[in-house]
PANU-594518 format. One line per field, with one value per residue (C-alpha): x, y, z; chain. Coordinates in steps of 0.02 Angstrom, whole numbers. Layout:
// residues N
xx	(X, ...) $
yy	(Y, ...) $
zz	(Z, ...) $
unit	(A, ...) $
//
This chain:
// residues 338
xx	(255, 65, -21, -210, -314, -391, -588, -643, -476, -346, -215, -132, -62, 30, -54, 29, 30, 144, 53, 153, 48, 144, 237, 331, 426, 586, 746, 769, 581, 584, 730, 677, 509, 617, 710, 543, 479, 658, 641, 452, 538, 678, 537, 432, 305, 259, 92, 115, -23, -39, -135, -126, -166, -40, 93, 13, 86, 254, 206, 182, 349, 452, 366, 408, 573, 615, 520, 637, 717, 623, 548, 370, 290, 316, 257, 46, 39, -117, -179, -314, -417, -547, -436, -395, -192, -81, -55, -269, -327, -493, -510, -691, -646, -511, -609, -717, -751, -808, -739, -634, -548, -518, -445, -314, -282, -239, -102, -41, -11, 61, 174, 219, 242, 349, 240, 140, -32, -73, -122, -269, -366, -456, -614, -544, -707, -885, -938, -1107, -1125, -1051, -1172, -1111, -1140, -1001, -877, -884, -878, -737, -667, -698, -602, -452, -464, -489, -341, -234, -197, -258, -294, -433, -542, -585, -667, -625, -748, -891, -1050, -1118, -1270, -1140, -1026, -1161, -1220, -1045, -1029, -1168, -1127, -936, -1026, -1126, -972, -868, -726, -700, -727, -623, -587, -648, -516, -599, -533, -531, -448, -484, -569, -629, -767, -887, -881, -924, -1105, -1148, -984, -902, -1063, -1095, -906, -926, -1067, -982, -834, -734, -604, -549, -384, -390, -309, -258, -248, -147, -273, -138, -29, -149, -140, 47, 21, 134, 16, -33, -147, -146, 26, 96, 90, 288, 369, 366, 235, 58, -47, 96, 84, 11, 1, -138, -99, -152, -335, -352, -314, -405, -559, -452, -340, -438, -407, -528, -471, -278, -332, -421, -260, -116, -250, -197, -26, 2, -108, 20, 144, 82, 70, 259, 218, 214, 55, 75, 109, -49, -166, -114, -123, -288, -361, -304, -415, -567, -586, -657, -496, -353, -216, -162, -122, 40, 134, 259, 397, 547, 607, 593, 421, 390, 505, 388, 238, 282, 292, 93, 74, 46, -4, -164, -244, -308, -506, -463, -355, -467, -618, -490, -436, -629, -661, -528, -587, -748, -864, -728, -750, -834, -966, -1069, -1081, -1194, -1002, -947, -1097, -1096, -909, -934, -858, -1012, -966, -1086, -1171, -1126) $
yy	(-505, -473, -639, -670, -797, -919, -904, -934, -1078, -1045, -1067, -918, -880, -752, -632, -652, -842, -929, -1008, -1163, -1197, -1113, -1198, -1351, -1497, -1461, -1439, -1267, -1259, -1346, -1252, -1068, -1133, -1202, -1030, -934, -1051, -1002, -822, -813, -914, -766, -639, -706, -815, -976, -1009, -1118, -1174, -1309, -1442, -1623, -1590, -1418, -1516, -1668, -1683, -1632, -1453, -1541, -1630, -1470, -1386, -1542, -1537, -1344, -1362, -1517, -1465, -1318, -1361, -1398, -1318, -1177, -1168, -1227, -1302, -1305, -1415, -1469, -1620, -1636, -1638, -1805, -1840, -1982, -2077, -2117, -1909, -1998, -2128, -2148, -2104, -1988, -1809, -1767, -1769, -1955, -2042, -2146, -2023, -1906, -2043, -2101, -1897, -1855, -1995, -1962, -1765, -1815, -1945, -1810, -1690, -1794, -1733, -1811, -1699, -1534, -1420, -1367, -1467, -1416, -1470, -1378, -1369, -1431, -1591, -1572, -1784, -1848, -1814, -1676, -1799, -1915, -1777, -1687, -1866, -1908, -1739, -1808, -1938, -1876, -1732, -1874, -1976, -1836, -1800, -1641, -1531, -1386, -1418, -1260, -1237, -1151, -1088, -1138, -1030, -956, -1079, -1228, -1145, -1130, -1297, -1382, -1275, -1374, -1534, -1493, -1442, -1601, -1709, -1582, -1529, -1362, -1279, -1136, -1041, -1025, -997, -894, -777, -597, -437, -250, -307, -489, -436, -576, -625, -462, -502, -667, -769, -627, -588, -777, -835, -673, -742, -920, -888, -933, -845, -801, -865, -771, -818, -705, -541, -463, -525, -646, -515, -382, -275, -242, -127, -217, -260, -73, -56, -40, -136, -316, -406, -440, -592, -713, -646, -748, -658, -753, -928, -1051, -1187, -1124, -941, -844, -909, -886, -708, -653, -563, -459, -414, -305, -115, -33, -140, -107, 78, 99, -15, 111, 234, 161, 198, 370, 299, 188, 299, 398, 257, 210, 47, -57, -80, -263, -243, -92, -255, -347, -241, -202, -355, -378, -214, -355, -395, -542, -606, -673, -707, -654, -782, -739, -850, -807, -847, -767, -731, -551, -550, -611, -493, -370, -421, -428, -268, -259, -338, -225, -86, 31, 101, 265, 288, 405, 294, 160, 271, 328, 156, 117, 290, 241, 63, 89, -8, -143, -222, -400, -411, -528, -694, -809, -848, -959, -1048, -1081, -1118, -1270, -1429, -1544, -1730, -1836, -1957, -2148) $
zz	(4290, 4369, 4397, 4424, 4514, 4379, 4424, 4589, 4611, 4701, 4564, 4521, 4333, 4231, 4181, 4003, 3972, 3829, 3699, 3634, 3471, 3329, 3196, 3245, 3157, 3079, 3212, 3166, 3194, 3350, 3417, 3405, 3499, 3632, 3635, 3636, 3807, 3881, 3840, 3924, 4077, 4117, 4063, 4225, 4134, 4222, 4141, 3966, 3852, 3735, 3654, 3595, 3414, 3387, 3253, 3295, 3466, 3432, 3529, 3686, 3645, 3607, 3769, 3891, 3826, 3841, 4017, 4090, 4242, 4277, 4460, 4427, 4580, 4500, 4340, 4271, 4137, 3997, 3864, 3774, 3693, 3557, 3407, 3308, 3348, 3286, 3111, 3072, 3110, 3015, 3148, 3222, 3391, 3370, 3374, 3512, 3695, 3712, 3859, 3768, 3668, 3831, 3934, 3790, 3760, 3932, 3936, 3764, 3823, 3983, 3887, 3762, 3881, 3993, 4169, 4303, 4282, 4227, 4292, 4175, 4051, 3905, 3794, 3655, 3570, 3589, 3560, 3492, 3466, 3648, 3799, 3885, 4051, 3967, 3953, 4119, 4200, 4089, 4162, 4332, 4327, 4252, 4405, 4515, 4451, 4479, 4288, 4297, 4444, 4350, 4201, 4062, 3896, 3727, 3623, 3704, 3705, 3843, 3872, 3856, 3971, 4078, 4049, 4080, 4247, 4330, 4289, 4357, 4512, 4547, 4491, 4641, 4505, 4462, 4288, 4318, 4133, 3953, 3811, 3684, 3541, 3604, 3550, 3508, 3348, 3401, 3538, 3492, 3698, 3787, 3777, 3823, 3888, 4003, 4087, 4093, 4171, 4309, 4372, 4371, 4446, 4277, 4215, 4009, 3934, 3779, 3619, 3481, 3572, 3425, 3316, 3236, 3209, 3123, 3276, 3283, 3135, 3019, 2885, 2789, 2692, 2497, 2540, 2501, 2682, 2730, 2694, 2810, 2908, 2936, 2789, 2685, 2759, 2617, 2745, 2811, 2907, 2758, 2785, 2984, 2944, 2776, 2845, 2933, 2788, 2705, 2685, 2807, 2962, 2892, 2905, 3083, 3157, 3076, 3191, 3347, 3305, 3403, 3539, 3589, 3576, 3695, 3828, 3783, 3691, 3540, 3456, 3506, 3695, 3685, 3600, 3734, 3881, 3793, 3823, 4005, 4050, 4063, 4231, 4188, 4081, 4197, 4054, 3885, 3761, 3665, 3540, 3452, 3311, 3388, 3559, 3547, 3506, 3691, 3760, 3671, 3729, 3916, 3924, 3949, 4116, 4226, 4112, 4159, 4005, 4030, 4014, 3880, 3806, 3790, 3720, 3598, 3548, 3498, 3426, 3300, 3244, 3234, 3134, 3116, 3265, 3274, 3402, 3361, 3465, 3353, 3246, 3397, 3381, 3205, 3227, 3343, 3233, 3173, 3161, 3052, 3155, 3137) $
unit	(A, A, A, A, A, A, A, A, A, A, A, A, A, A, A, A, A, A, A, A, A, A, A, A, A, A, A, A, A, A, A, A, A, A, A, A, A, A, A, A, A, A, A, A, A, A, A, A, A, A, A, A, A, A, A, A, A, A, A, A, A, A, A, A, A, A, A, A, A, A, A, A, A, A, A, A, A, A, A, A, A, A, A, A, A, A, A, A, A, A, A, A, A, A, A, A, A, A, A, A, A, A, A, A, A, A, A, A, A, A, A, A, A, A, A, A, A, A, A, A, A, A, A, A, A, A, A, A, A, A, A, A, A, A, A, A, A, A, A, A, A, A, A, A, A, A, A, A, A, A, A, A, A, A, A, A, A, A, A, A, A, A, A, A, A, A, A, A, A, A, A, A, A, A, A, A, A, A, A, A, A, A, A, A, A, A, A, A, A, A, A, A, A, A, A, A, A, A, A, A, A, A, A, A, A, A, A, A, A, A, A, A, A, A, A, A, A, A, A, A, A, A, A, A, A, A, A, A, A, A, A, A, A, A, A, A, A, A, A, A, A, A, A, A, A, A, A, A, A, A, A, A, A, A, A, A, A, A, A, A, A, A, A, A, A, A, A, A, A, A, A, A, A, A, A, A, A, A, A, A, A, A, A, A, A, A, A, A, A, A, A, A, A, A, A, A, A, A, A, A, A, A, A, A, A, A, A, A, A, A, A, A, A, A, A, A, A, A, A, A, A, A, A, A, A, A, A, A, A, A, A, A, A, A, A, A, A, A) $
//
């Protein structure tokens, strides 16, 4: 396992980091996620992500669990706030970055996770209604209270990354990464946020890297998408992945096929080693439903793509790839006003 520096901080993290958010509940459920966070621990992985609202808490729970023991020096450990959590998700102050929903979500996640700080906490979105001057001094004083030691974003846009960055400056914490969507056909950050977080000295986390599953080939086109799999999911999968399910991407992605091949990989481990080309991106987000699916994927750290790989990779999807970065902005949650 590679690891990177996480922005300008000191802190070093895997270069492929565990993403503790899919589907928890049942003990069946709850046990092959426990087997996954053992099977990224023996494959070198000491970075783990999470957030307060993944199964309503019971993420953090499952990852605190499967993590007891471990020595905690050595691993850094992620989550995230914004999200409503807990029995009233429709409660006034349960969404957003206001003070007082920060303060009680740090010691819920800690609670739930069963640890003294983290090491990295997340706005998970934007909170277009809360000062931003609220939030980073909320921030502050969880750093300050030794809660968490690094602060980060996810989806924020360039100008609010920007934003947040100099407010964490005069406050004297450090904003150190942004946690975006990124893959070989999600490219919506390339323009604005990458060039924005170099100059910043902040780092990407990037989610989806496989493009939920689209880029490990398994879905064909003209094809029924496998049982089981995401494009199936009526609890909500089936919708995070619909604009990608459509013939044309399905075709371009089976094209990537021998280009892996070449490099000895899966299409997976290719996606991710893909996205870890980005100087600017210090760790791969991977989740995953069954041990072996990690296994799979660790095989990218380390990996050098050839230049001719990688022009190859973008002759082949072509016009399907999503560039444009005015979607995170009309993605940021809107609250109605009191």
């Amino acid at each position: 396992m590679d690891f990177r520096y996480l922005g300008n901080s000191g802190l070093q993290i895997s270069e492929i980091t565990y993403g503790n958010w899919l589907t928890h509940g049942s003990q069946v459920e709850n046990d092959i996620a426990t087997q996954c966070v053992r099977t990224a621990l023996d494959a070198g992985i000491t970075t783990f992500d999470t957030a307060d609202a993944y199964a309503n808490g019971r993420a953090e729970q499952v990852l605190g669990d499967a993590l007891k023991g471990h020595r905690r020096e050595s691993l850094e450990v992620f989550t995230k706030v914004y999200w409503p959590v807990g029995p009233d998700p429709k409660g006034t102050n349960d969404t957003g970055l206001s003070r007082k929903h920060m303060l009680e979500g740090i010691d819920g996640s800690l609670r739930r996770l069963q640890m003294d700080y983290v090491d990295l906490y997340q706005a998970h979105r934007y909170d277009t209604f809360t000062p931003l001057e609220e939030t980073m001094q909320a921030f502050a004083d969880i750093v300050r209270a030794g809660k968490a030691l690094y602060i980060g974003v996810s989806e924020w846009t360039a100008d609010q990354i920007r934003a947040g960055h100099a407010l964490a400056q005069e406050l004297g914490i450090s904003l150190v990464s942004s946690q975006p969507q990124y893959s070989m056909l999600w490219r919506v950050i390339e323009d604005e946020v990458v060039p924005t977080c170099a100059e910043l000295g902040i780092s990407q986390i990037v989610w989806s890297p496989i493009a939920q599953g689209v880029l490990t080939g398994k879905y064909k086109p003209g094809q029924a998408a496998p049982e089981g799999s995401r494009a199936t999911d009526t609890k909500g999968g089936a919708n995070t992945i619909r604009q990608l399910m459509n013939d044309d991407v399905l075709t371009r992605v089976q094209d990537l096929a021998p280009i892996a091949a070449d490099l000895g990989l899966s299409m997976a481990a290719l996606a991710v080693a893909w996205v870890l080309q980005n100087s600017n991106v210090a760790a791969a987000l991977i989740g995953a439903s069954r041990p072996e699916q990690v296994t799979e994927n660790v095989t990218a750290s380390g990996v050098k793509i050839p230049d001719d790989a990688m022009a190859a990779i973008d002759k082949a999807l072509g016009d399907v790839v999503v560039r444009d970065p005015s979607i995170v902005a009309k993605s940021t949650p809107q609250r109605r006003p009191i």
